[in-house]
Every structure is written in C-alpha cells, then in structure tokens.
mmCIF file of the N, C-alpha and C atoms, coordinates in Angstrom:
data_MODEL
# 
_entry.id   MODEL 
# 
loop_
_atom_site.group_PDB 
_atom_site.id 
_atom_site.type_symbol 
_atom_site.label_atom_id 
_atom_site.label_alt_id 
_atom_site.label_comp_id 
_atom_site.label_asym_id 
_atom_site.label_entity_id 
_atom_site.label_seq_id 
_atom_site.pdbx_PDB_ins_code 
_atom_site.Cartn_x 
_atom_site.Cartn_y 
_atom_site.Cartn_z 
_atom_site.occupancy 
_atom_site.B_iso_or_equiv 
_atom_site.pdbx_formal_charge 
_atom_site.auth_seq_id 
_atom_site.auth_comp_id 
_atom_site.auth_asym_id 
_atom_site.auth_atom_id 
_atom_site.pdbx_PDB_model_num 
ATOM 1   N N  . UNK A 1 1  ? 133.665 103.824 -1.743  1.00 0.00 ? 1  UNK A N  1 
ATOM 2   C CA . UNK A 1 1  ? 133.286 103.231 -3.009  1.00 0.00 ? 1  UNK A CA 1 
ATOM 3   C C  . UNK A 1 1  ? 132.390 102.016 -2.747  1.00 0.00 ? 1  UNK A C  1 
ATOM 4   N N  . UNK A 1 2  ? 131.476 102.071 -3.443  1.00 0.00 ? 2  UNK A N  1 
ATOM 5   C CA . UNK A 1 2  ? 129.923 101.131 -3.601  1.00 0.00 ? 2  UNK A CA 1 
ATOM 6   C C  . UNK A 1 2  ? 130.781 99.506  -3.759  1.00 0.00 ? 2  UNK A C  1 
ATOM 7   N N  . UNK A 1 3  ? 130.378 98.478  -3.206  1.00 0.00 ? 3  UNK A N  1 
ATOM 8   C CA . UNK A 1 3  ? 131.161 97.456  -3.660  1.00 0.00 ? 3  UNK A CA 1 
ATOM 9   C C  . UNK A 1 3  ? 129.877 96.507  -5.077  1.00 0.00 ? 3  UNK A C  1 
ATOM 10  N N  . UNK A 1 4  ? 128.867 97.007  -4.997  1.00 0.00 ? 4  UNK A N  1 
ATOM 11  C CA . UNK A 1 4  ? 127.954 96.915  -6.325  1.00 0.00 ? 4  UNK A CA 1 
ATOM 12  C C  . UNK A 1 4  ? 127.386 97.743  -6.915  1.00 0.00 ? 4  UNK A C  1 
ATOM 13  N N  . UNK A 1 5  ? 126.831 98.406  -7.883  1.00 0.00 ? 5  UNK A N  1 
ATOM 14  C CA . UNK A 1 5  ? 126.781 99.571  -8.420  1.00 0.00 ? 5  UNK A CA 1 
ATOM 15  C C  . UNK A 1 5  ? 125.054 99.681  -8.098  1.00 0.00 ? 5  UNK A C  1 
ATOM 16  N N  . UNK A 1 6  ? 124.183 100.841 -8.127  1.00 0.00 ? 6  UNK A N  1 
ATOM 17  C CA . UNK A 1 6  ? 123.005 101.089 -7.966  1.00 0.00 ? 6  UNK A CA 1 
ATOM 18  C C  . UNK A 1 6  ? 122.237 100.162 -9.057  1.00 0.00 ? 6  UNK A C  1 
ATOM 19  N N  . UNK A 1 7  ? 121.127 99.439  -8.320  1.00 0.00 ? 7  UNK A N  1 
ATOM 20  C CA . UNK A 1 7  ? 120.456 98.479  -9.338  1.00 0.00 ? 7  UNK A CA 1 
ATOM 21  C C  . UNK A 1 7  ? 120.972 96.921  -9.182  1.00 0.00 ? 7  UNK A C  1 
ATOM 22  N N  . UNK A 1 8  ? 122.522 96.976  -8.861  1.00 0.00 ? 8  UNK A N  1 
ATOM 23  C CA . UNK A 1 8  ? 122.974 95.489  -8.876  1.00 0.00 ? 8  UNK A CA 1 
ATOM 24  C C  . UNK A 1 8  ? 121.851 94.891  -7.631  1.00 0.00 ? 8  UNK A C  1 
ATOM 25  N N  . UNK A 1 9  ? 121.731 93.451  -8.124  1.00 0.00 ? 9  UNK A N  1 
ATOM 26  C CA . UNK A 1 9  ? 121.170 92.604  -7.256  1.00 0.00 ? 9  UNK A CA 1 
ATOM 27  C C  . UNK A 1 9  ? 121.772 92.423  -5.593  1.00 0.00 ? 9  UNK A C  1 
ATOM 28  N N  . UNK A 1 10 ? 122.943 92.539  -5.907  1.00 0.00 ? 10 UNK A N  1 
ATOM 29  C CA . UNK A 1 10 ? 123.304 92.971  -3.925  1.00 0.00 ? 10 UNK A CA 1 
ATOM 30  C C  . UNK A 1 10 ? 123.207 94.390  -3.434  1.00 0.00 ? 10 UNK A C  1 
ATOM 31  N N  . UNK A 1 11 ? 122.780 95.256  -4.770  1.00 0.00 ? 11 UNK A N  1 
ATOM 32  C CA . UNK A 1 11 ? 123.127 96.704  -3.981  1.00 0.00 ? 11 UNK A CA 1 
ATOM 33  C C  . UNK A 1 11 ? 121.664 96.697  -3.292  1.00 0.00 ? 11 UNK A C  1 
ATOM 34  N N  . UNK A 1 12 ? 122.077 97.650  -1.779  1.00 0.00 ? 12 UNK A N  1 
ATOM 35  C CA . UNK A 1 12 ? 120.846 97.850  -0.985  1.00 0.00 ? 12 UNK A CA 1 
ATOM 36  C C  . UNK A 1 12 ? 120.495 99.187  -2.149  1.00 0.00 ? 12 UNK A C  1 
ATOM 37  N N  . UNK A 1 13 ? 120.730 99.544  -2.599  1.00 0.00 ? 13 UNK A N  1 
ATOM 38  C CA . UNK A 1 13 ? 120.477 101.405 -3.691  1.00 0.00 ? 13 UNK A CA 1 
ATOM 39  C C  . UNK A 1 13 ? 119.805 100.685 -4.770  1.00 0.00 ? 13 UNK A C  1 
ATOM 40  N N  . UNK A 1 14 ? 118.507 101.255 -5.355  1.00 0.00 ? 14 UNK A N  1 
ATOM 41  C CA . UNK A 1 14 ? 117.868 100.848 -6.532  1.00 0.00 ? 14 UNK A CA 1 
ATOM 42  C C  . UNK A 1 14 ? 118.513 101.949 -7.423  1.00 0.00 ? 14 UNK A C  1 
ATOM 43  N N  . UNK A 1 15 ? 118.354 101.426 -8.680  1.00 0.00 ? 15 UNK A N  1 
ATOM 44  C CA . UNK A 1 15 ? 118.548 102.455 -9.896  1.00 0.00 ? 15 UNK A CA 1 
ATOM 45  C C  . UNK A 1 15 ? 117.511 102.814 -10.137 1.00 0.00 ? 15 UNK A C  1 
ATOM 46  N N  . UNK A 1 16 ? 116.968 104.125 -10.149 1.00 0.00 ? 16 UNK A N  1 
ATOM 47  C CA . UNK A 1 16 ? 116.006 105.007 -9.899  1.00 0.00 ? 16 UNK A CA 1 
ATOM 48  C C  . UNK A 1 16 ? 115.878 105.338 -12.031 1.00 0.00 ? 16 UNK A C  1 
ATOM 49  N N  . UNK A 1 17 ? 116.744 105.507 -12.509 1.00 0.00 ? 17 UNK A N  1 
ATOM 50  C CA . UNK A 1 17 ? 116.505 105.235 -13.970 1.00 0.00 ? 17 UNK A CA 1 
ATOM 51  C C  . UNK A 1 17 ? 115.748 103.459 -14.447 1.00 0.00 ? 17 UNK A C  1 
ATOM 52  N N  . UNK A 1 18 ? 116.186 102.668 -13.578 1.00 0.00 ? 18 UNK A N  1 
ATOM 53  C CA . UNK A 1 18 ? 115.714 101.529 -14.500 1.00 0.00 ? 18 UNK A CA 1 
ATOM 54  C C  . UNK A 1 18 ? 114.171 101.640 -14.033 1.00 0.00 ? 18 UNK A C  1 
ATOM 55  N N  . UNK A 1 19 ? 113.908 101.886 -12.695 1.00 0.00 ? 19 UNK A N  1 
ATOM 56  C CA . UNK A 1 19 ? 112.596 102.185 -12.425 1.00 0.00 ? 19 UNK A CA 1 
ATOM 57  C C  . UNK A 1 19 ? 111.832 102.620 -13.135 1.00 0.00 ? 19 UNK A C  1 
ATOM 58  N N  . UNK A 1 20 ? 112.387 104.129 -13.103 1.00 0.00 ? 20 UNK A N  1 
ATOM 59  C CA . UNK A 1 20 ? 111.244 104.695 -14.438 1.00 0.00 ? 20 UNK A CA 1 
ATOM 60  C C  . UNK A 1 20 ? 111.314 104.343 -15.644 1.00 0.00 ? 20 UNK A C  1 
ATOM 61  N N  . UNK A 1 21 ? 112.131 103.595 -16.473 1.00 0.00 ? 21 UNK A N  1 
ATOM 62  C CA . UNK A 1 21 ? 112.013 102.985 -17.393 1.00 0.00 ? 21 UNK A CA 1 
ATOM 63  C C  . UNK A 1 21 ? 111.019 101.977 -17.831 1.00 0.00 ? 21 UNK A C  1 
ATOM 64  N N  . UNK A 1 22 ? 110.907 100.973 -16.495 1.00 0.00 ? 22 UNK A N  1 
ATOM 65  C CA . UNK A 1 22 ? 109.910 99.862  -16.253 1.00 0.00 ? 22 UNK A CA 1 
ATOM 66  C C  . UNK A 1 22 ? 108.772 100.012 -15.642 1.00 0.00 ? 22 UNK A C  1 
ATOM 67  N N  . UNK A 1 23 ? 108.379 101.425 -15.540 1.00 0.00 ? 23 UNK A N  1 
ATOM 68  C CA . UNK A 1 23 ? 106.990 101.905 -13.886 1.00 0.00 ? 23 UNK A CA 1 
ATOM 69  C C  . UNK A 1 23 ? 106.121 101.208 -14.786 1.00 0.00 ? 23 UNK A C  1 
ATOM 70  N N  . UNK A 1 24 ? 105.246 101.199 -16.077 1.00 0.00 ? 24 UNK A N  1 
ATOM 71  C CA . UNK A 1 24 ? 104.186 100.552 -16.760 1.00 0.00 ? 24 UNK A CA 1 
ATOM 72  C C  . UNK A 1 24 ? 104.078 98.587  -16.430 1.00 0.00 ? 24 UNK A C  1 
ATOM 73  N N  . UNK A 1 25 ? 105.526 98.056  -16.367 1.00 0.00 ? 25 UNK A N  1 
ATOM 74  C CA . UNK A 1 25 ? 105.483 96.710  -15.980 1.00 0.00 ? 25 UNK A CA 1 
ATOM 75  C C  . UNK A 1 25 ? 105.681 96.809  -14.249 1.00 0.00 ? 25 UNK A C  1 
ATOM 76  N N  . UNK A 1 26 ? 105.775 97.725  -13.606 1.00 0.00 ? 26 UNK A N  1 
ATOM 77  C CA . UNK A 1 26 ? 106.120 97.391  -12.090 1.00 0.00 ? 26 UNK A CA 1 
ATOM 78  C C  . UNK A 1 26 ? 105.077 97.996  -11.623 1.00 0.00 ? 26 UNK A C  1 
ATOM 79  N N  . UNK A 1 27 ? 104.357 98.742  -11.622 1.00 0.00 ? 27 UNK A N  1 
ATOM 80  C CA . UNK A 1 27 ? 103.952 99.169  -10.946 1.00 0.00 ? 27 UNK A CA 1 
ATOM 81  C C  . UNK A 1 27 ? 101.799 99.220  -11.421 1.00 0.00 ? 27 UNK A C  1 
ATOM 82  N N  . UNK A 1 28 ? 102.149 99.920  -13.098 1.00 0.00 ? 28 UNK A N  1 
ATOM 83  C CA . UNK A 1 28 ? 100.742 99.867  -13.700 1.00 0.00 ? 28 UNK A CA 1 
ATOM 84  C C  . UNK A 1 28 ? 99.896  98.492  -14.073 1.00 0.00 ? 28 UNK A C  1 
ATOM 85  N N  . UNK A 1 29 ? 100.744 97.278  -13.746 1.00 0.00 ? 29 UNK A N  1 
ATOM 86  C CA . UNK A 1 29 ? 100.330 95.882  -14.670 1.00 0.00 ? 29 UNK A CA 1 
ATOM 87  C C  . UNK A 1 29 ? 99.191  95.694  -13.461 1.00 0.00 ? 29 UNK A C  1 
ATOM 88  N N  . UNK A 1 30 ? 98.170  95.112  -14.285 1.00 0.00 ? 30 UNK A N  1 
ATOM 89  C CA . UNK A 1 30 ? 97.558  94.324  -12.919 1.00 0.00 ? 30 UNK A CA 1 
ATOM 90  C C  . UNK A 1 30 ? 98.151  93.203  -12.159 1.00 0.00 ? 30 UNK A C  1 
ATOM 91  N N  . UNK A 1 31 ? 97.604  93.229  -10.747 1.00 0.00 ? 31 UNK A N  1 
ATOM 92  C CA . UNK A 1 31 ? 98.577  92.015  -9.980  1.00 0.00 ? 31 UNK A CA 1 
ATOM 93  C C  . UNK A 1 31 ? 97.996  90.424  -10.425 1.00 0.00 ? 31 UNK A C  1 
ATOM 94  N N  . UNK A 1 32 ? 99.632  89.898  -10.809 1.00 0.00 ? 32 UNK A N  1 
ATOM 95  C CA . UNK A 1 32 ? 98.836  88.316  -10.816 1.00 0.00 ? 32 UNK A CA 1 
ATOM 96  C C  . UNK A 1 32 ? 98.308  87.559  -9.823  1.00 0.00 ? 32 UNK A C  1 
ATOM 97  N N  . UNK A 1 33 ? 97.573  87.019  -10.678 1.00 0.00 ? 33 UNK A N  1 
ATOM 98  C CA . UNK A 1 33 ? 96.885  85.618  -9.824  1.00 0.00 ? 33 UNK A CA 1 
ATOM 99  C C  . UNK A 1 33 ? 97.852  85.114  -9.648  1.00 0.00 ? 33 UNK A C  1 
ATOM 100 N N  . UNK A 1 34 ? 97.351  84.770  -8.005  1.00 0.00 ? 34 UNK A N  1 
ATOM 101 C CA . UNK A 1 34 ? 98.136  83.421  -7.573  1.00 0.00 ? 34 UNK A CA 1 
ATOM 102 C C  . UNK A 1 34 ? 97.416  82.541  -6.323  1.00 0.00 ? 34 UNK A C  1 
ATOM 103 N N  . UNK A 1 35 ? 96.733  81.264  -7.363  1.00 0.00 ? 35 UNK A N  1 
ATOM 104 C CA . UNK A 1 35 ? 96.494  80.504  -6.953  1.00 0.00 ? 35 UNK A CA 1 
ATOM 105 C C  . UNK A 1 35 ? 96.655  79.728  -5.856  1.00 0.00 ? 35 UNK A C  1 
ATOM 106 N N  . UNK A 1 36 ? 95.715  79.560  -4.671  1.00 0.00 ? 36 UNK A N  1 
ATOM 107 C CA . UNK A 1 36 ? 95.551  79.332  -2.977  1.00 0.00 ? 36 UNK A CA 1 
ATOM 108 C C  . UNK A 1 36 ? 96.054  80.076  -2.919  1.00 0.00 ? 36 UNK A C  1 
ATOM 109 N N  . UNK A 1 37 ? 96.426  81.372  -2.770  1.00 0.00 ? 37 UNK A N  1 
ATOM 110 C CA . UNK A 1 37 ? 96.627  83.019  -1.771  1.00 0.00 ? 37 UNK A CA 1 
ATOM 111 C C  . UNK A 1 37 ? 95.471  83.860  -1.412  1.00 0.00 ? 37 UNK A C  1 
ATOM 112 N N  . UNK A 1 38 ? 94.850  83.294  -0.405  1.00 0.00 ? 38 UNK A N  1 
ATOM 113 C CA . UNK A 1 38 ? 94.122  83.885  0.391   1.00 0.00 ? 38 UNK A CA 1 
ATOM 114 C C  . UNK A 1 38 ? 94.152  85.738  0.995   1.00 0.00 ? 38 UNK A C  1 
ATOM 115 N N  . UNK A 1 39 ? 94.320  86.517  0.363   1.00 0.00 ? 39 UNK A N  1 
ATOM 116 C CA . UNK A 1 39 ? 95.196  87.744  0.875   1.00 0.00 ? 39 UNK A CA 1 
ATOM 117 C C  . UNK A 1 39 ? 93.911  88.386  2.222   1.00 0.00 ? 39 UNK A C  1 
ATOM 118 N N  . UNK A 1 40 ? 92.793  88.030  2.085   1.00 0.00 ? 40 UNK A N  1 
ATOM 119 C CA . UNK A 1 40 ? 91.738  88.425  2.431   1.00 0.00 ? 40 UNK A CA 1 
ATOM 120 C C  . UNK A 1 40 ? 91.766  89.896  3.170   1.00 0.00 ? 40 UNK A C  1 
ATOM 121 N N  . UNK A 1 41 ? 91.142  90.431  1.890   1.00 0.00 ? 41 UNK A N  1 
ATOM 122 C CA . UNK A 1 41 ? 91.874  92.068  1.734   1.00 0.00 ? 41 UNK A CA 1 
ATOM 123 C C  . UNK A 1 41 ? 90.122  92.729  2.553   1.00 0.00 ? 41 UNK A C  1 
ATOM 124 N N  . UNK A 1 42 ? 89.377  92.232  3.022   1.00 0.00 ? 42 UNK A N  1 
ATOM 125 C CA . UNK A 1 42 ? 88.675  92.480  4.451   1.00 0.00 ? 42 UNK A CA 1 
ATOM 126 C C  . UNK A 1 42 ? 89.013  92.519  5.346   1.00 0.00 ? 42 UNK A C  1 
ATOM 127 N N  . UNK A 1 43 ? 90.212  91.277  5.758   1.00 0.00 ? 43 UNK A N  1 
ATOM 128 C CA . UNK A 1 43 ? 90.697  91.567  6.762   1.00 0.00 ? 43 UNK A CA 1 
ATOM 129 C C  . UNK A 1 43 ? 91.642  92.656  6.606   1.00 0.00 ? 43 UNK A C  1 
ATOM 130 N N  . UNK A 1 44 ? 92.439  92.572  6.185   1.00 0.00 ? 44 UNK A N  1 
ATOM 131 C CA . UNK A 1 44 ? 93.514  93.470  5.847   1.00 0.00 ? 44 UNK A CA 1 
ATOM 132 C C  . UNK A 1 44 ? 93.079  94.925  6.086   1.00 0.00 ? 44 UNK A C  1 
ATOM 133 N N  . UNK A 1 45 ? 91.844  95.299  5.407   1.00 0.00 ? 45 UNK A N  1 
ATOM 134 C CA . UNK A 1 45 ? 91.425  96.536  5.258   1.00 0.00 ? 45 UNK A CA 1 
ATOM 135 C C  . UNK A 1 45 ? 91.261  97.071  6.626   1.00 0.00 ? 45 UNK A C  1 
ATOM 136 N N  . UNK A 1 46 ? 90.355  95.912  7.577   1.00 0.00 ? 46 UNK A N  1 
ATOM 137 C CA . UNK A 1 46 ? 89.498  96.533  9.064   1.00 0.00 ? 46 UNK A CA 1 
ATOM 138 C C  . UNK A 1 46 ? 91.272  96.217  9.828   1.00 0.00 ? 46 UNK A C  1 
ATOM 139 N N  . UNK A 1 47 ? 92.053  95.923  9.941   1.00 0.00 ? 47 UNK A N  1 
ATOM 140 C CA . UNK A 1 47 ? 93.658  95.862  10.184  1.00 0.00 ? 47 UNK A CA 1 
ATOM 141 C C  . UNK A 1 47 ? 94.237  97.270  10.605  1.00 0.00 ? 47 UNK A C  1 
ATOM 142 N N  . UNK A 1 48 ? 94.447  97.435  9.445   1.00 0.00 ? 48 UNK A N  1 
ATOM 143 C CA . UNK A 1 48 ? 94.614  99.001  8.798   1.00 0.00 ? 48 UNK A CA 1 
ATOM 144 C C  . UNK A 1 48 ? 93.992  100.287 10.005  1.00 0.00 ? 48 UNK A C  1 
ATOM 145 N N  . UNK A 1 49 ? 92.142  99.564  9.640   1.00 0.00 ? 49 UNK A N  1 
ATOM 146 C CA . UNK A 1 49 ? 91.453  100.845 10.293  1.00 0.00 ? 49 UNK A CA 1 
ATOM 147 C C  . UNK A 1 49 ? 92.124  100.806 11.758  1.00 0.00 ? 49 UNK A C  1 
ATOM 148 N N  . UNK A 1 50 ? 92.074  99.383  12.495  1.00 0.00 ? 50 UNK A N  1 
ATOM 149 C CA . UNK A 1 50 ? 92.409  99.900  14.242  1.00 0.00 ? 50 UNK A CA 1 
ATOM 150 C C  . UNK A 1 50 ? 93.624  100.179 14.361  1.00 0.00 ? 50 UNK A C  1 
ATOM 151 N N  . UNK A 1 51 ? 94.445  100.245 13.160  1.00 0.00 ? 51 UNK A N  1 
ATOM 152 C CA . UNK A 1 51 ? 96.024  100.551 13.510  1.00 0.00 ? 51 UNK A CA 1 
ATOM 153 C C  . UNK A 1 51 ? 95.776  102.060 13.277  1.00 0.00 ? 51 UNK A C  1 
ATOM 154 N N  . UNK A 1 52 ? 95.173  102.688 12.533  1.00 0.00 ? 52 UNK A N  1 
ATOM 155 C CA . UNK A 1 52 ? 95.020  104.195 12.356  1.00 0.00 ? 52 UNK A CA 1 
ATOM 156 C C  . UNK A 1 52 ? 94.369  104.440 13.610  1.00 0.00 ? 52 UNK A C  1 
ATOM 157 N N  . UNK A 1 53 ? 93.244  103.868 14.456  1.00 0.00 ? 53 UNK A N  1 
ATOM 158 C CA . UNK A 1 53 ? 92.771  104.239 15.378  1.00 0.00 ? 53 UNK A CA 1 
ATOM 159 C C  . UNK A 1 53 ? 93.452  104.182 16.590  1.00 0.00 ? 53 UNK A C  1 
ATOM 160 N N  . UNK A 1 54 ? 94.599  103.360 16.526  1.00 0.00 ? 54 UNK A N  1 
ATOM 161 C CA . UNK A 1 54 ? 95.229  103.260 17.805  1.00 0.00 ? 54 UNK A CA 1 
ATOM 162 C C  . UNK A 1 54 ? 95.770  104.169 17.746  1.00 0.00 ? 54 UNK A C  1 
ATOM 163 N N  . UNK A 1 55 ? 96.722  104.095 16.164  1.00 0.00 ? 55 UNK A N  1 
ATOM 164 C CA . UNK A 1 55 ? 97.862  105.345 16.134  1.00 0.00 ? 55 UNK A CA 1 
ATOM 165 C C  . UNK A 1 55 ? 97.555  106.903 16.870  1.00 0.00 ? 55 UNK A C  1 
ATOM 166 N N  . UNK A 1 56 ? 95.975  107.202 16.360  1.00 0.00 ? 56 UNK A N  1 
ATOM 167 C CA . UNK A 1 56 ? 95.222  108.330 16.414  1.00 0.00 ? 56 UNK A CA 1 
ATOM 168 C C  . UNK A 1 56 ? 95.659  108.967 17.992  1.00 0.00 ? 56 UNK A C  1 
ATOM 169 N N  . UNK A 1 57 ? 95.663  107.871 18.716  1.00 0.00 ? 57 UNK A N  1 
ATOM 170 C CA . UNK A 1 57 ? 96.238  108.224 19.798  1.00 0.00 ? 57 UNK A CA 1 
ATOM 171 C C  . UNK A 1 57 ? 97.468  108.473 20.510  1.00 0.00 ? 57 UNK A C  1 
ATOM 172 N N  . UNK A 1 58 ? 98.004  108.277 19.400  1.00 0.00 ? 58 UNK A N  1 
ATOM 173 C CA . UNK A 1 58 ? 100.289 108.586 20.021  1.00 0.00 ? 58 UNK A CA 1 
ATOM 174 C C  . UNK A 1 58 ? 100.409 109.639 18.960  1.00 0.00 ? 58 UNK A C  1 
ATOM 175 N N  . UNK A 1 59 ? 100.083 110.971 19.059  1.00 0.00 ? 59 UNK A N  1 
ATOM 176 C CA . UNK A 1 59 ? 100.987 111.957 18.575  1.00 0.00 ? 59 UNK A CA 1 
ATOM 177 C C  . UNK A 1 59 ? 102.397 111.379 18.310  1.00 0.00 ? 59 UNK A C  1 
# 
C-alpha cells in the first residue's frame, strides 16, 4: 500500500488523469519569461548535436 496516493506531492507516481486534464496549461502555454536566464539555446542546440555524434558511435 502507496503511503501517498498518485498525484500527492510526495508521491514519486503522477496522476496521469490530472495531467490530461491540465495538458493546455502544462504543456501547450507558452514558456515564461524569466528575467536574467540566459538559456542560450545555441549552445544548447550544437550540445545536443556532439552528444548525438558521439552517441552515433556506441551502439
């Protein structure tokens, strides 16, 4: 027996109903601004590419 129920704030288990209830505010909203967050999604992007390129190489 769960000692918090699916969804509670300590459960590691999401409630997969409240999700889809809320997907338009979680998921469709645009992301906020937030002021000095640098995400610098250039870097991030060329990141990405040499991690796929390394990966490319470990079956």
């Amino acid at each position: 027996m769960a000692a918090f129920p699916d969804g509670h704030f300590y459960s590691p288990v999401i409630d997969a109903k409240d999700l889809a209830k809320r997907r338009k505010v979680l998921w469709e909203s645009p992301s906020p601004e937030l002021p000095g967050v640098d995400f610098n999604a250039a870097g991030q992007r060329a990141l990405l590419q040499e991690l796929r390129e390394i990966g490319a190489e470990y079956p």
